[in-house]
Structure formats: structure tokens, C-alpha cells
C-alpha positions in Angstrom: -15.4 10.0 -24.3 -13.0 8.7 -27.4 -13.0 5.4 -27.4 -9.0 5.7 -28.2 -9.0 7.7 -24.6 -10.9 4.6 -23.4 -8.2 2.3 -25.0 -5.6 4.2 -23.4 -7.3 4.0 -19.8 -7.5 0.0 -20.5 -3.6 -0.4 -20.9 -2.9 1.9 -18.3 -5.2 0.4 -15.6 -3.8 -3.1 -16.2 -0.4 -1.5 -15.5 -1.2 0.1 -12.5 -2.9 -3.1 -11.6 -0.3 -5.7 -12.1 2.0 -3.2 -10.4 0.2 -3.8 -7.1 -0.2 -7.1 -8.2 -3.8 -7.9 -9.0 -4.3 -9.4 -11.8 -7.5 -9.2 -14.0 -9.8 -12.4 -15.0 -9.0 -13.8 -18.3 -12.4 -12.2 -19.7 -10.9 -9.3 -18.9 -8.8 -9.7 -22.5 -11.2 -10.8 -24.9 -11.5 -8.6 -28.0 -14.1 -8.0 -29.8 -13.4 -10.8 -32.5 -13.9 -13.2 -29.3 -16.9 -12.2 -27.8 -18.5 -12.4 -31.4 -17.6 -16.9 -31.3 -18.9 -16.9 -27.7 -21.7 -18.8 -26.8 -24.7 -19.1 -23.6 -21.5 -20.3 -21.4 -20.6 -16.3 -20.8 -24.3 -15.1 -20.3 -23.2 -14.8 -16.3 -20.7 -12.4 -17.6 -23.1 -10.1 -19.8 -25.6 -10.4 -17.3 -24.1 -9.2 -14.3 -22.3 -6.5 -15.9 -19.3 -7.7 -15.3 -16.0 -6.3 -17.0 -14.6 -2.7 -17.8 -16.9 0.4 -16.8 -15.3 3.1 -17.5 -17.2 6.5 -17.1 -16.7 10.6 -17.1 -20.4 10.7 -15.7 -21.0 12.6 -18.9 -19.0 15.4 -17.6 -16.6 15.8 -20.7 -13.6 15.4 -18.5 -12.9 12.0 -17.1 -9.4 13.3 -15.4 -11.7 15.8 -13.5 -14.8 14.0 -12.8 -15.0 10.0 -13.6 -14.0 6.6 -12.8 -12.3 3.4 -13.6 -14.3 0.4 -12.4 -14.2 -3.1 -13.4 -16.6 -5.6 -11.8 -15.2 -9.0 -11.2 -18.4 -10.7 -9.4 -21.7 -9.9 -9.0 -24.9 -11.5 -7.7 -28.2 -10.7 -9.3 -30.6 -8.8 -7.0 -33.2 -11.3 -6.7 -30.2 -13.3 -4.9 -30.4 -10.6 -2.8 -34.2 -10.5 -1.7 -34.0 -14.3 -1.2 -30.7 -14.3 0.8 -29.1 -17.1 -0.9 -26.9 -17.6 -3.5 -24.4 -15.0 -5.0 -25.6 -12.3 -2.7 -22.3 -10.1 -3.2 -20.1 -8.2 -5.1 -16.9 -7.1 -6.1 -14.9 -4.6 -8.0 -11.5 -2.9 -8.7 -11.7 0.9 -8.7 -8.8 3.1 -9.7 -8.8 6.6 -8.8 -6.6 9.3 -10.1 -5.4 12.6 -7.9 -8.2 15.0 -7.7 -10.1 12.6 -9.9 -13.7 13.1 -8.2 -16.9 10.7 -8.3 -19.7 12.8 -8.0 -21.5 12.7 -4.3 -24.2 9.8 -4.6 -25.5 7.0 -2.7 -27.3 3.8 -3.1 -30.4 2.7 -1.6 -30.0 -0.9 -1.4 -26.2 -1.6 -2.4 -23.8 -1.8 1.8 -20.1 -1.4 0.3 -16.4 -1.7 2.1 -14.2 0.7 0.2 -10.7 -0.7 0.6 -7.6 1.5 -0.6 -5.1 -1.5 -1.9 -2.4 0.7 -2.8 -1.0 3.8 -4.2 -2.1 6.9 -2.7 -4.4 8.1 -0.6 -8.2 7.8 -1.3 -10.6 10.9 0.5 -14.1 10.3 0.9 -16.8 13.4 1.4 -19.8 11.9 3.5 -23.1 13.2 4.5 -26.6 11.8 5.7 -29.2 11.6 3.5 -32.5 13.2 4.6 -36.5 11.7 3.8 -36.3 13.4 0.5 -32.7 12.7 -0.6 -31.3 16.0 0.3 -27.8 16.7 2.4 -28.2 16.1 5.9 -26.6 18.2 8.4 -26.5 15.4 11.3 -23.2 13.4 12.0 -22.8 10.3 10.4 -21.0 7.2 12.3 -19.0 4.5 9.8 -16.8 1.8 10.8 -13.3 1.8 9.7 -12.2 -1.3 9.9 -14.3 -2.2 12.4 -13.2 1.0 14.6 -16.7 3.2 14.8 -16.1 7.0 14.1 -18.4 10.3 13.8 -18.1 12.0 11.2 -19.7 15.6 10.5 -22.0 16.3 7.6 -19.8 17.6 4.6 -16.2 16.1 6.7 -14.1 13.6 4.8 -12.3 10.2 6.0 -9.1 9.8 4.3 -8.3 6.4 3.7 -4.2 5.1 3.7 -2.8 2.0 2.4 -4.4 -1.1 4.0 -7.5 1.1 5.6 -11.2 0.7 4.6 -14.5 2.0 5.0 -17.9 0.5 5.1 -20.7 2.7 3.8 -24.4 1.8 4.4 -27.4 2.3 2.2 -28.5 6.0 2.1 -25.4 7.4 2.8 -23.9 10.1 0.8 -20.3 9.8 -0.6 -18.4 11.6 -2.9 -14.2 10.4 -3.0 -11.5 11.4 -4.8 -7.7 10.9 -4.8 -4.9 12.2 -3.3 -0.8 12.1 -3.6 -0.8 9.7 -6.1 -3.1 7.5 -8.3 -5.3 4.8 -5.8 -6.0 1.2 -6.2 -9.6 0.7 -4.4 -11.4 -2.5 -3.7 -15.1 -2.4 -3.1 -16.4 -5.6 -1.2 -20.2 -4.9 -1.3 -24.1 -6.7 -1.9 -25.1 -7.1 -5.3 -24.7 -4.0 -7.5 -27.2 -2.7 -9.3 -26.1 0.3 -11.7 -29.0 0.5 -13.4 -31.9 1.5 -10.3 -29.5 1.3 -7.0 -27.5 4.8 -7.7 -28.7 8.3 -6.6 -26.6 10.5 -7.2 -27.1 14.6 -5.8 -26.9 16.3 -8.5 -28.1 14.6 -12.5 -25.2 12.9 -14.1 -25.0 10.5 -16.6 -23.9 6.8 -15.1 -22.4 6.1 -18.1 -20.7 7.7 -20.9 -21.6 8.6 -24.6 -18.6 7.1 -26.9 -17.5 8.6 -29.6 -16.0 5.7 -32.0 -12.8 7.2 -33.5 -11.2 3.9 -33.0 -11.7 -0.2 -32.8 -12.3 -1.5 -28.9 -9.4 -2.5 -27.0 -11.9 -4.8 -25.1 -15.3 -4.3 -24.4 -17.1 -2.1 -21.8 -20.0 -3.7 -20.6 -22.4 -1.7 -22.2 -20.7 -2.8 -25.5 -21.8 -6.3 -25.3 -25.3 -5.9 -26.8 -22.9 -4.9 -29.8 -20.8 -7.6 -30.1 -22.4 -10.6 -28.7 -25.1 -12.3 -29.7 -25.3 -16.2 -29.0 -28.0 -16.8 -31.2 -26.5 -16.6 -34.0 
């Protein structure tokens, strides 16, 4: 991805945000020039991942196949394995029409999906089998807290107000519909890094190509442009 395209997605999320008023953290604006003065008080911040994630799952076509994220809290996963402290997660997904996120699930990670607003958010599900292939059972969700069954490869489509809970092991691949979607995702710590499988290889996140200055960061820029040492 071009880092102007980047730039572009960035002004354009925060409008579509604020529209529906939700309002990003203040971190959320800091350039680069400010992350360079920051200190140890932001390592929460760097190390949780926290901020813009922007990714075309290095397809080469994020309006096809990718995904606006930005990760407001997070929890560390050895929270997680003692069951105390910030256990949890949260994020701010925007999807476009026809905008697809590759099918994947995660082996630890339970998520609500939570369409805030806009248009309509579909979600392809399927059962995972004992070596991470496509199962062919039915799968049962809750949708806000009403149980369903679902049949392998059938999709859930998700209104204003509606959301989903998806369980670990559980395939899911979601895209928009009618208009562009503002999705919450309530969930236990995240872990990008070893807690995504996706069906078939694509990469998490994208290679930049730097034909302009950051707008602000992603969070995989931060090793760039902040070092507290110093």
C-alpha cells in the first residue's frame, strides 16, 4: 500500500467515525514529530499495539480485500493465562461494501462483532475441523444473546444495533453491504502476531511503499519513530 492511500484512509475513517459519533483517543493524532519527544509513559501504547492498523492483507487491493482497524485497548496475553488484570480488548473496524476480510479464525482470541452504524455487515462462518480445514457441520452463535444454527459456508447479516459473538476456532470471513459499516469488536486480549489463522496464506500486515510523510503512525511504524532511550 502507498502510504498517501494510507493517509487518505486516516482522514476518511475519522470522518466516518465522528459522523456516528465515536470519537478516537487523543493518541490517535500524534504525528510523527510527537512520538519522536515521547518518553516510557506511552510504552502501554507501543506494546499493546494499540493505534491505526490498516491492512490489504498483502492482496494489492485494499478496496477488495482489507481492513480498517484501530485498537483502543488491549490486555497482554499473559493477563489472560492469569485471569486478572486487563484481560480484554477493544477495537473500531470500518468496513467498506464488498470490502472482504479474508476467512480466518483465532485460536485463543472470543470476539463480539457489533455493527454501530452504517450499513450492513455479512459474516461467512464455518467450523473448523482437527486440522484447520472447513468443516461441513452447523455452527451455533449467539446473537445477542439469541442462539442460532448456522450451516457451514451460510452467512449472518448483521443490521444496525445487532452483534455476534464468535468463539475460538471458528471460521469467519465478513464483508459489507449497502453502505460503508462502523463495527465494534468487544473481545479477550488480541494477539496479531500468533492468535490468527487465516485459510488460505495472507499477509497480516501490509508492505508500505513511502511515497509520502505519515499522517500518523500505524502501529507497526513505531519501532521507526520512537525510541525512549534516547
Amino acid at each position: 500500500m502507498k502510504r498517501s492511500e494510507i493517509n487518505a484512509i486516516m482522514r476518511g475513517a475519522v470522518a466516518f467515525a465522528q459522523k456516528h459519533r465515536f470519537y478516537l483517543p487523543p493518541f490517535a493524532f500524534w504525528t510523527p514529530a510527537d512520538w519522536a519527544a515521547k518518553g516510557a509513559e506511552v510504552r502501554e501504547i507501543v506494546d499493546r499495539q494499540l493505534g491505526w492498523d490498516i491492512t490489504d492483507f498483502g492482496q494489492g487491493s485494499y478496496a477488495k480485500i482489507g481492513l480498517f482497524i484501530f485498537t483502543i485497548r488491549n490486555g497482554t496475553m499473559a493477563d489472560l493465562h492469569q485471569g486478572r488484570g486487563k484481560v480484554y480488548a477493544e477495537k473500531l473496524l470500518i468496513v467498506d461494501p464488498q470490502q472482504v476480510t479474508p476467512m480466518h479464525f483465532h485460536w485463543s482470541k472470543f470476539e463480539d462483532i457489533i455493527n454501530r452504524g452504517g450499513g450492513n455487515l455479512v459474516i461467512q462462518l464455518y467450523p473448523s475441523t482437527k486440522d484447520e480445514g472447513l468443516g461441513t457441520g452447523d455452527v451455533e452463535v449467539s446473537i445477542d444473546g439469541v442462539r442460532r444454527t448456522v450451516k457451514a459456508g451460510g452467512t449472518v447479516t448483521l443490521t444496525p444495533g445487532e452483534s455476534i459473538t464468535l468463539t475460538g476456532g471458528l471460521y469467519h470471513k465478513f464483508w459489507g453491504e449497502g453502505g460503508r459499516v462502523l463495527v465494534g469488536e468487544v473481545s479477550s486480549v488480541n494477539d496479531d502476531d500468533t492468535d490468527n489463522r487465516f485459510y488460505e496464506p495472507v499477509g497480516r500486515f501490509p508492505e508500505i511503499e513511502e511515497d509520502a510523510e505519515p499522517l500518523y503512525l500505524l502501529v507497526k511504524d513505531y519501532p521507526k519513530y520512537y525510541h525512549p532511550g534516547r
